[in-house]
N, C-alpha and C positions, 0 to 999 in steps of 0.2 A: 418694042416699047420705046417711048422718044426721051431719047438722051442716054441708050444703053452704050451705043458706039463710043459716045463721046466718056462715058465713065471708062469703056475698056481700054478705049486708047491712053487713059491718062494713069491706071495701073501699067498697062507695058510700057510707059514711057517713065515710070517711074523705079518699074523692075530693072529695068536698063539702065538710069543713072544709080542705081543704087550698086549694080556690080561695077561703075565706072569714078567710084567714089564720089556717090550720087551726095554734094553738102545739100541741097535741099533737104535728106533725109537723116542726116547725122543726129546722133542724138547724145546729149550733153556727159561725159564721162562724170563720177561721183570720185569724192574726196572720203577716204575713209584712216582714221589715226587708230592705230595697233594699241598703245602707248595707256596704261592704266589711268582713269581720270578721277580722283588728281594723282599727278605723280610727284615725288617728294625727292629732291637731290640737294646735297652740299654743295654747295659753291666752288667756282674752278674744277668742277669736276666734269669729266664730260658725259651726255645723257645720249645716249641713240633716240634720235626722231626715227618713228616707223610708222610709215606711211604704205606699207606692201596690201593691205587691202583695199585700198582706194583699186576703181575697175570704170570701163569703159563698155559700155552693151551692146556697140557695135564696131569695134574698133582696139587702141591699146591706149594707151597713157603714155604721151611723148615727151612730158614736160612738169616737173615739178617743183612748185616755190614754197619756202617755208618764212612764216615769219615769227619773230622767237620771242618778240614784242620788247624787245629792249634797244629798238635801235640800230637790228643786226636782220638779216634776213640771208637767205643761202638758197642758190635754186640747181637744179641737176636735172638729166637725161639721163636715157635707157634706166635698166633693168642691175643694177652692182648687186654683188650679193652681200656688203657686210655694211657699215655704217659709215661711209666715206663718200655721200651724192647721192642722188637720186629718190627714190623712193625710204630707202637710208640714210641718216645724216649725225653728224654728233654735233655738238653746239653745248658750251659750259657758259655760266653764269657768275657772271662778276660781283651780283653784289645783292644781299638778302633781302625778297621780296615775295610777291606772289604774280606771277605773269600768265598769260594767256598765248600761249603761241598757236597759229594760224596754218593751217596746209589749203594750196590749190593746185591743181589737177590742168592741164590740158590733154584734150586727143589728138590723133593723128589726122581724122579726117580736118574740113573747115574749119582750124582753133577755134574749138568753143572751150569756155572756161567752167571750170565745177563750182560747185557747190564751197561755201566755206567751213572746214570742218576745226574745232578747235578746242584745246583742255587745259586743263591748270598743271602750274607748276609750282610748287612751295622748294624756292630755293633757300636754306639753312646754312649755318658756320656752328660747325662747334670745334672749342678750344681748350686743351687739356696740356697744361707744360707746368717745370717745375721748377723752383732755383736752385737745385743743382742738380747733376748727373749721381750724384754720389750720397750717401747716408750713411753713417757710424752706427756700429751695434750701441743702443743705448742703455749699457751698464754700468754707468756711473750713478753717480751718487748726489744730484743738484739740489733735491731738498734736503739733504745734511741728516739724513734721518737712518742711514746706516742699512737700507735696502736699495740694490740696483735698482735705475730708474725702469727696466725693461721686464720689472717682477712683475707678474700678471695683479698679486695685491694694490701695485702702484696704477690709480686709477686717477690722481689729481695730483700733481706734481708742482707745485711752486717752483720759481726759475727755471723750470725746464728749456735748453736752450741746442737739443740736440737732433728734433726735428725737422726735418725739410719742408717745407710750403709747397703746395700745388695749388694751379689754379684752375678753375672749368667755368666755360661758358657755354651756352646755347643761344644763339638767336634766329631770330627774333624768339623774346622768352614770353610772349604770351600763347605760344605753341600748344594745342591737348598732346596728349600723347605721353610719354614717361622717358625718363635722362637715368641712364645705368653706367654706374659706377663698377669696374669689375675688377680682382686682380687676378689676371692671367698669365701668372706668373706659371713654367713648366711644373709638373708635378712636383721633382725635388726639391722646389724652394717655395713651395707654398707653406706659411708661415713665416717666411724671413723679414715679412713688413706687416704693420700693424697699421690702420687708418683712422685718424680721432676729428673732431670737429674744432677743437679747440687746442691749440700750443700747450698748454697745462696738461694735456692728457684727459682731457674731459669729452666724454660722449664718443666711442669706441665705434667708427662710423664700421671699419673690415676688419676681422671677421665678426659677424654679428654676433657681439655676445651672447646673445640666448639661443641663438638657430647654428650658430658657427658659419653662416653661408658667406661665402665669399662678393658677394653682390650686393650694391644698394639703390633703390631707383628711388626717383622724387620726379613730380613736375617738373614741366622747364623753370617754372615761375617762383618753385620752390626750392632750388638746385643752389647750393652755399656756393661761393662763388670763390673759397678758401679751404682747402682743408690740408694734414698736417700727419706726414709718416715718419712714424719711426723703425728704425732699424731693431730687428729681432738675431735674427742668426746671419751671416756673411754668404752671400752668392760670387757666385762667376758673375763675368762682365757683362753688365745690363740684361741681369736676368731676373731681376725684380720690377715687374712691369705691372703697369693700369693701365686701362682701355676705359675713355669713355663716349659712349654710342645712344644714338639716340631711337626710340621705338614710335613713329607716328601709327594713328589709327587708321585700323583695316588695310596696313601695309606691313608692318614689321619694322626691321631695322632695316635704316637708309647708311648705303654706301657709302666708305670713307674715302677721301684720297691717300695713298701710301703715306703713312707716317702722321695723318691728322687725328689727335683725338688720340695721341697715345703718347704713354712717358713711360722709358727703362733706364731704371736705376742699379744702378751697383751699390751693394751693400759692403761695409769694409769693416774688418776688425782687427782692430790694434790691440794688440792684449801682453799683459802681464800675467806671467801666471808663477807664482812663488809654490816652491816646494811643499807639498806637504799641504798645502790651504784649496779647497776647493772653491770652483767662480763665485759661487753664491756667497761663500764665507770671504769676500774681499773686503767686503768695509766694514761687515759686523759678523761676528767678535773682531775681523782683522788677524793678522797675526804679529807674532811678537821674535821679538832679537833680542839678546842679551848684548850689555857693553861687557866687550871684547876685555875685559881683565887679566883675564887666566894666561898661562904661557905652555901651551902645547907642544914649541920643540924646546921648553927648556934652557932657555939659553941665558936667562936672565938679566936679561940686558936691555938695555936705553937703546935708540937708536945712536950709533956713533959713538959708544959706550965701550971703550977700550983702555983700559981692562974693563970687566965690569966693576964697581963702585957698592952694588948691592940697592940701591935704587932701582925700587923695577915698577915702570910705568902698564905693565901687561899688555898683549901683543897688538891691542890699537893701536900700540906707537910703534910696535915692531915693522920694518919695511919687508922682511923675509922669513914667513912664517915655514920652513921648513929645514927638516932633519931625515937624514936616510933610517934611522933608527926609531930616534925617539916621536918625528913626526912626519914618517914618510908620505901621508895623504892632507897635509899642510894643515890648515887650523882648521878644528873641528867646529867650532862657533858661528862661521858664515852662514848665511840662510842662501843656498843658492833659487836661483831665477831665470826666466826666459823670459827673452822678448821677440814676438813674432808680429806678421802680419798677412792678414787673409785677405781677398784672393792674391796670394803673391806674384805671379806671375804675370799677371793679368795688371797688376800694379807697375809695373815695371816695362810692363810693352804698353801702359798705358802714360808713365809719369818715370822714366829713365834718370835710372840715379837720384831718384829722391828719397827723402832721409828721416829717420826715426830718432829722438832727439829723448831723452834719458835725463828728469830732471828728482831732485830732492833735495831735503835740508841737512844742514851743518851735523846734525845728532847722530846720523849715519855718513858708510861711505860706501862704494860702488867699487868692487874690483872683477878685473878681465877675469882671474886666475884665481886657484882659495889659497895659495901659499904666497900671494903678493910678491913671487920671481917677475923678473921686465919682459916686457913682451917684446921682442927684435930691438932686444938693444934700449926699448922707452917701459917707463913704468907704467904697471897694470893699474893701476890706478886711474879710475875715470872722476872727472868733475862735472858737476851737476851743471847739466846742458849740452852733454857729450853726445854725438850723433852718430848712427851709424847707415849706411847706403842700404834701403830696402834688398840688395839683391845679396847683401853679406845676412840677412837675416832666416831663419832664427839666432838670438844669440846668447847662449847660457852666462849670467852674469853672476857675481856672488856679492851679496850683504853684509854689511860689517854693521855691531851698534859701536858709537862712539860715548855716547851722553844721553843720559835716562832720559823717558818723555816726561813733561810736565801733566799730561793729560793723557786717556786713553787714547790710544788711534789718533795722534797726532801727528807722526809724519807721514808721507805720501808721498809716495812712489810711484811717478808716474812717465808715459812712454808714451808720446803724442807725432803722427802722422803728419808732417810741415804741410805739404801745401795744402791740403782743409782742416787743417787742426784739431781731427780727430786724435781721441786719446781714449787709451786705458791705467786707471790705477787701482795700487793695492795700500790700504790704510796696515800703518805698523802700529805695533806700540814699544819702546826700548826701555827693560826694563837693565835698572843698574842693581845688583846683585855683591855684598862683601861686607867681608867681618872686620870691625873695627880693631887695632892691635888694641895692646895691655896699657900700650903708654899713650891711647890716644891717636896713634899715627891711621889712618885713611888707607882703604887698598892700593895707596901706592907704595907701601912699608911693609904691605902683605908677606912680601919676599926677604 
């Protein structure tokens, strides 16, 4: 047949350059990205390019270039096995956008170049921080209204002024997908923080009042850009935490870098707590003190009262409320007290040598001791502002009334935290108590 020779010669001649790495017969390697399209990462985070099924049909892949479309591109050789070159790469993103990054391929034989293969990237920032590290158990008292602010009742608080601000963003925020609010705080302290939409204590964002769940999701577009915890019960250090993460669609949730999109707080409780009064009863009913009248060791005297005269002012003005006999456990009148503060330890290896500071009015008085003896030599006797070093605490303090209140629960006893000025107080009331003599004369003739 004419032209069979010349067909045969030109297959052997072709069989031949073909085991001679014949490039006549090379055939072009394929670009293939591993990499889910689209893929969704935070910013400065690093992403693995994977490009391991990209293939050659007659040959290998000697040569791979990536372009990440920002400006940056990165290319490698052989075969690595983890994300560091080659068919592997990491590459993070500086700044919130949507990018198209590029792969191409060379072989080994004749470099011929592949195909372009290429997918989206939605690179995102989300921002979750607070102004402070720290939050006070909010058991005071700011609307005046004679319930702890942190009583499940109190759901709208006028001046309320003891929660902390957090902020959260997402961007770009016209994102589908959903922005979750969580607190992921260990199981022992779940409840120690409360999350509201409003400083007043309005709109109860964690835990959800009707479901109790711990989580709350919105649009990005719809995601408050402020919300407002307050302190419930007292944790360990930075063990009351939120985590906010973001869910795009048909992916899940996208990767954080260590530490983004997350705030732990330490919860702190400074408290008073007076004998006999439980927490809930601190500001209503309050408790009450009598003025110190009566004379327990008996000794009828003035201070400085030598002889006595018969004048007896009762043991408010006494400096030494004790007798082996008649008043061996000093004056029975003081309302004794503590003052602590939680997490202690944790306080002190966090804020060394900082101080708990012990204020109240003229009507009462503060003694170290209930028999008002000198403590090393200085009088037990404290003045309103007296401070004492977190690591000397707890410290049992005792109450004196001096001068009835003019009003209920009108003095205040309070124990305040210096460097964030958290406090706790306990509302008194001093009531003054005594029989008028026959001639007129006032409980100081009593005697």
């Amino acid at each position: 047949m004419k032209g069979y020779g010349l067909i045969q010669a030109l297959a052997l001649a072709c069989l031949f350059f073909a085991t001679k790495n014949c490039y006549a017969c090379n055939h072009s390697p394929n670009a293939e990205i591993a990499n889910p399209d689209p893929t969704w990462v935070h910013i400065n985070y690093d992403l693995c390019f994977d490009g391991y099924d990209s293939y050659d049909p007659d040959g290998y892949i000697a040569n791979y270039w990536w372009n990440f479309d920002d400006d940056s591109g990165k290319g490698g050789t052989g075969h690595p096995p983890d994300c560091d070159g080659g068919y592997k790469i990491t590459h993070a993103y500086a700044n919130v956008d949507t990018y198209y990054p590029s792969l191409w391929v060379w072989d080994n034989g004749n470099p011929k170049l592949s195909n372009r293969e290429s997918f989206t990237v939605y690179a995102i920032s989300i921002s979750l921080t607070s102004d402070s590290d720290y939050v006070t158990v909010n058991d005071d008292d700011d609307n005046n209204n004679g319930t702890p602010d942190n009583d499940p009742s109190e759901t709208t608080v006028t001046g309320e002024n003891d929660l902390v601000a957090i902020h959260l963003s997402v961007q770009p925020n016209n994102l589908s997908g959903e922005v979750e609010l969580k607190d992921w705080s260990a199981s022992e302290y779940l409840g120690a923080i409360k999350v509201w939409r409003y400083a007043d204590k309005r709109e109860q964002v964690i835990p959800d009042p009707s479901t109790g769940s711990r989580w709350k999701r919105w649009s990005p577009a719809a995601l408050p850009q402020t919300l407002y915890v307050e302190g419930i019960a007292s944790t360990s250090l930075d063990q009351a935490r939120l985590a906010l993460n973001y869910y795009a669609p048909s992916w899940g949730q996208v990767a954080l870098p260590p530490g983004v999109g997350r705030v732990q707080l330490t919860v702190v409780k400074v408290d008073v707590a007076v004998s006999g009064l439980s927490e809930t009863g601190e500001l209503a009913p309050g408790k009450y003190v009598n003025v110190n009248w009566d004379d327990d060791d008996q000794d009828g005297r003035q201070p400085n009262d030598n002889p006595p005269d018969g004048v007896y002012t009762g043991d408010k003005d006494d400096p030494n409320v004790y007798d082996p006999q008649k008043a061996p456990n000093g004056d029975n009148d003081f309302r004794s007290f503590t003052v602590s503060i939680s997490p202690q330890q944790d306080i002190v290896e966090e804020f060394p040598n900082s101080k708990v500071s012990i204020t109240f009015p003229s009507k009462v008085r503060v003694w170290q001791t209930n028999t008002k003896k000198t403590v090393l030599g200085e009088s037990s006797e404290l003045t309103s502002g007296a401070e004492f070093v977190v690591e000397n605490l707890p410290k049992q303090l005792y109450l004196e009334g001096v001068s009835g209140s003019s009003t209920f629960r009108d003095v205040e006893l309070k124990a305040t935290w210096l460097p964030c000025g958290f406090r706790d107080f306990v509302k008194v009331t001093v009531f003054e108590v005594g029989l008028t003599g026959l001639f007129g004369f006032g409980p100081q003739r009593e005697r």
